[in-house]
N, C-alpha and C positions, 0 to 999 in steps of 0.2 A: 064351099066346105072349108071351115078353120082347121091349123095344122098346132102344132106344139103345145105351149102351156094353153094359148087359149081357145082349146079346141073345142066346139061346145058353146062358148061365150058369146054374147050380143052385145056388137056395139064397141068401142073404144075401150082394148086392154093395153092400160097405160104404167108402164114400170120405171123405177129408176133404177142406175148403176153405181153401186160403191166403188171404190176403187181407188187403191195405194200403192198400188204398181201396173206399169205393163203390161204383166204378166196376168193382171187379173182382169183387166179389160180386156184382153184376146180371150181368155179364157170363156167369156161369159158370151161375147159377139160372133167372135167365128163359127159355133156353132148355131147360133141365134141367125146370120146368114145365112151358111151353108143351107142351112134347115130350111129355110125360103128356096134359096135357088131348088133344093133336090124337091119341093111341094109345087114346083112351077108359079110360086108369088112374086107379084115385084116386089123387090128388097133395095133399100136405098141406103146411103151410106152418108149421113149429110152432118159429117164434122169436119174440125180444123184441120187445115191441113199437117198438122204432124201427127194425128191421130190416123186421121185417112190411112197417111201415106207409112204406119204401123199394119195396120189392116192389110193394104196394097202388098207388102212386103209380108204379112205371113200368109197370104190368100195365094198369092201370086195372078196368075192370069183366070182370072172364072166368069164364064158368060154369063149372064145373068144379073149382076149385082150393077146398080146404079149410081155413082161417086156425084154428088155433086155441091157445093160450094157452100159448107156452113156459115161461113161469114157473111156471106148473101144473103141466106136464106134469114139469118137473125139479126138482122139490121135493125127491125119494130117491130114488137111484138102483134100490133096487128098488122102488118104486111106480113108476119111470117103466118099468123092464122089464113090471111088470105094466099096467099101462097101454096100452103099444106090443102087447104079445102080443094082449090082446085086441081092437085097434083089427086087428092082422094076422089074427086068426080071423076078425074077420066081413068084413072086404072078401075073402077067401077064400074064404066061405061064401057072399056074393055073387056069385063066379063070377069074381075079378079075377085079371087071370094075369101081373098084374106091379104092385106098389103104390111109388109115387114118394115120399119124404118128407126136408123137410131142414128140419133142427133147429141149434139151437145150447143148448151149457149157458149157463145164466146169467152175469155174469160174477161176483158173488161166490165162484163155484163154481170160479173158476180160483185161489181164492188158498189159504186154510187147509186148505179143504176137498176139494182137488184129488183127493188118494188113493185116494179111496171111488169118484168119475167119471173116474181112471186105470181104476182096477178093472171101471168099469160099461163104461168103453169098448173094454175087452178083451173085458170076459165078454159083452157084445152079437153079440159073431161068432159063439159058439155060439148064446146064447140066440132069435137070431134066424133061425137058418139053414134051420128048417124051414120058412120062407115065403118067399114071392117077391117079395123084398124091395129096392130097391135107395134107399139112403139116401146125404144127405151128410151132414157135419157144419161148420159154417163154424167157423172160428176166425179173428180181429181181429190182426195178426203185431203191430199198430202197439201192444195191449195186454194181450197175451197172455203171460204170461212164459215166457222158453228154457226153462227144464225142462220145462212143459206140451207145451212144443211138442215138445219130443222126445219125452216118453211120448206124443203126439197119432201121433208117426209110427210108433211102433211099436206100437201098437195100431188102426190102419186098415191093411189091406191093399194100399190103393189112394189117389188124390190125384186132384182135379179141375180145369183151367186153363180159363183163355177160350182160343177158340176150338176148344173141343170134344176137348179132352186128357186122356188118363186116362190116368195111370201107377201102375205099381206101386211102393208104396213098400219101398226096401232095408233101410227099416230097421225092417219089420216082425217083429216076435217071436213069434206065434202067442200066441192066447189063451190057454192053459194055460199057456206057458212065462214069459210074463209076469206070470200071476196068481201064479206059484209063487216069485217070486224073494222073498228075505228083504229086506223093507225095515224100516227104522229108525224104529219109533214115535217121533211129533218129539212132547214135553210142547208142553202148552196151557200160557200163560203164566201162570195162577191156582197151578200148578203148582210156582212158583216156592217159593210160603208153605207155610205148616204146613198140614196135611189137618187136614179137622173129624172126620175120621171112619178111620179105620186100625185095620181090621181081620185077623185070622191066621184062615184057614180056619170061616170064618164062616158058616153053615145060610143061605139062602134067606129065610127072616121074621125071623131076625135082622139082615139087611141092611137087607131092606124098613124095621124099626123104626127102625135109626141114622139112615138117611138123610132120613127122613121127621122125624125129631126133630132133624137137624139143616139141613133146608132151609132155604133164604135168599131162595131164588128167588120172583118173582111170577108164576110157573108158574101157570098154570090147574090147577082140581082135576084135570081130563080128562088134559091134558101130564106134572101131575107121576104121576098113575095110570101113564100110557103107560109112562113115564121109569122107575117102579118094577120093573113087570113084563116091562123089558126089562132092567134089572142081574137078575133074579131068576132069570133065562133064565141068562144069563150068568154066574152064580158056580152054578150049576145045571151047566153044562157044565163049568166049571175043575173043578171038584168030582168030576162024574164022568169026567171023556175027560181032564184033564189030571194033572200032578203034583203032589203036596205041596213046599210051603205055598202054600196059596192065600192071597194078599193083597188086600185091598179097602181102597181109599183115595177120599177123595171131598173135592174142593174146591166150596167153593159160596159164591157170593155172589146181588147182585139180580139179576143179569144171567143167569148162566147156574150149571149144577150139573156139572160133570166128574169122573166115576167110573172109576176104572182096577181093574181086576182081572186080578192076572199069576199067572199059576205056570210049575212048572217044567217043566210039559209042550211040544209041539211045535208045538200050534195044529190046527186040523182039516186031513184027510188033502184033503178036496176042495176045489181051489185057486176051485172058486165058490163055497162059503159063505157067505153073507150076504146072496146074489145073487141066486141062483136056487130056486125054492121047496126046500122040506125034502127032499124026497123024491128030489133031484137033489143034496143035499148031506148025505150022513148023518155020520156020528161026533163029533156037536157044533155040525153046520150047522143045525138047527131053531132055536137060541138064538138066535145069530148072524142068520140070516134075518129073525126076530119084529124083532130089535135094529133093523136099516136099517129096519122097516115103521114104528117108534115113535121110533126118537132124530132129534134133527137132523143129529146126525155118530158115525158110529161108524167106528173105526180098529184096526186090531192089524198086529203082527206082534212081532220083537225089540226088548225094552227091551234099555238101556244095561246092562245086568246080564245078559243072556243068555236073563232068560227071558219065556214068551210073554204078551203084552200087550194087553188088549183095553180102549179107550177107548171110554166113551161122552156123548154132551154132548149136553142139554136145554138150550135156552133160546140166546140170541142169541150167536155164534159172533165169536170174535173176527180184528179185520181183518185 
């Protein structure tokens, strides 16, 4: 049996939070809490720790509520999907007939790397909808930039106020229609210089060797492994699902390794790719998938040339 706003409702009630003070995020969550704990729900509390530990400080000691480590949990967008699925399988398998959870992305997450957590906050309404789920998402208005904030509203179906308000928000797009729309692969700023490595329709262990003979990075062996076996995916896929010529460029200094690989194909058919496991994304979604589980930031859509473009970036992300 569902408790609060979405008492009644089937499936993932998914909200966001405004908020310019404080005072207005207590306002809207502690009851959004407390309301779980007194319904016998798990209720989870999976933000940064200065937000938490605002919570912590007006809640005080209350059994029931479960604090655990937002910065963890939002590392990738698809480890955090896989992460949430199976925290919702087993409070489900538990016998929980409505689970409480509100999170925030990091805020590094709202700036370079926003795209990939537009994407993850879209494809969260399907990926979550087979549980009984009703989530917020907070977002900071005071530091949040307007673009965020408008892909925020059109990817949340719903808005949460003090005094116990829920609205639907109009400028909701529906998950598919917003995963679908062509957006503008923006260059990483390394992007600016000569590529170390610029490649024409290049095999899979010929990539792996250029890139690796030409790293810069103080990548761990494990990271730069990862970083490999996720381009290798990936010109793996341009190669087979995409068009000729396939191009592979790669900039690398200490800091980080950015690899693009474009052809002249259209990109994969299923607008979750990268997202949601393989088997929910075929015709080039497996690459793409492995990619989010291994890179720090993986991006595609249209290059400035027309055609399709998939970025991927190892090592520390620029501001």
């Amino acid at each position: 049996m569902r408790t609060g706003a979405a008492a009644g409702y089937e499936g993932y009630y998914h909200e966001a939070v405004y908020y310019s003070s404080d005072e207005e995020l207590l306002a809207v969550v502690v009851p959004f809490l407390l309301g779980g704990v007194e319904a016998g729900e798990p209720t989870v509390v999976s933000l940064g720790a200065r937000n938490a530990g605002l919570l912590r400080e007006a809640l005080g000691d209350v059994d029931g509520i479960v604090y655990q480590s937002g910065g963890a949990v939002y590392a990738r967008p698809a480890a955090a999907i896989r992460s949430y699925q199976q925290l919702l399988r087993d409070y489900v398998a538990q016998g929980a007939g409505q689970i409480r959870i509100i999170g925030e992305i990091p805020p590094e997450g709202l700036g370079a790397t926003w795209d990939w957590w537009a994407r993850y906050e879209a494809a969260i309404n399907v990926a979550y909808d087979d549980y009984p789920l009703w989530s917020m998402c907070a977002y900071d208005t005071r530091s949040t930039p307007a673009p965020v904030l408008a892909d925020v509203a059109r990817t949340h179906p719903r808005s949460a106020e003090p005094g116990g308000i829920h609205r639907p928000s109009p400028a909701y797009a529906g998950a598919e229609a917003f995963l679908r729309e062509a957006r503008l692969v923006e260059a990483d700023p390394l992007e600016a210089g000569a590529p170390v490595v610029d490649l024409r329709d290049p095999m899979p262990a010929e990539a792996r060797r250029a890139l690796l003979a030409a790293n810069r990075t103080d990548l761990s062996v494990d990271d730069l492994e990862d970083f490999l076996v996720a381009v290798s995916e990936v010109v793996t896929n341009s190669l087979e699902h995409g068009l000729p010529p396939v191009r592979l460029r790669c900039w690398s200094t200490r800091e980080r390794c950015v690899v693009t690989v474009a052809d002249g194909g259209h990109g994969p058919e299923d607008p979750f790719a990268g997202l949601l496991p393989a088997a929910k994304a075929p015709h080039g979604g497996l690459g793409l998938w492995l990619a989010h589980q291994l890179c720090d930031h993986v991006t595609f859509g249209r290059g400035r040339d027309g055609e399709f473009v998939v970025r991927l970036t190892a090592g520390r992300l620029p501001g």
